[in-house]
N, C-alpha and C positions, 0 to 999 in steps of 0.2 A: 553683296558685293558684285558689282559687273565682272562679268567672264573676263574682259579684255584685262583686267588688273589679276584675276586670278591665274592668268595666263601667264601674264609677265612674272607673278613671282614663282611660277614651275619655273617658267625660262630660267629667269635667274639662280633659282634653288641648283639648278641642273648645269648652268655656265660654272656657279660656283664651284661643285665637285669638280668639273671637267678641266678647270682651266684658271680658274680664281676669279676677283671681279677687283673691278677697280673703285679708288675710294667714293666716285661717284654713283656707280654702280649701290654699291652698298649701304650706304645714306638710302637712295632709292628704296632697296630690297628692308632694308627696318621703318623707314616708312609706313609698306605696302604692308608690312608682317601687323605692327602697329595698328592699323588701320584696321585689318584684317580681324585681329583679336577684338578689339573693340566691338567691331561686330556679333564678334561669336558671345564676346561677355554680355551685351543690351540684349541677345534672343534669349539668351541662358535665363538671365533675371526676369526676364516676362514669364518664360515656362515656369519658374519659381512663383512669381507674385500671381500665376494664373491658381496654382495650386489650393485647394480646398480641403484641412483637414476636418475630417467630422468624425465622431466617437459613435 
């Protein structure tokens, strides 16, 4: 994921606690989260399907 999106959702993780966000804001930030995870689940299952078990 580009910095520049991993960025924005600190920002907003951090506007959120501090101040709340607005409904637009938050569409945005599930999104990004969305987006985000996706990612993290297509590296997970490669590290999975790389796996070799041998006896």
């Amino acid at each position: 994921m580009e910095k520049k999106k991993l960025d924005r959702i600190s920002f907003l993780a951090k506007k959120k606690k501090a101040e709340g966000l607005s409904e637009e804001e938050l569409k945005e930030q599930k999104a990004l989260y969305e987006e985000y995870l996706g990612e993290i689940r297509r590296s997970f299952r490669q590290t999975l399907d790389s796996i070799e078990i041998t006896d």
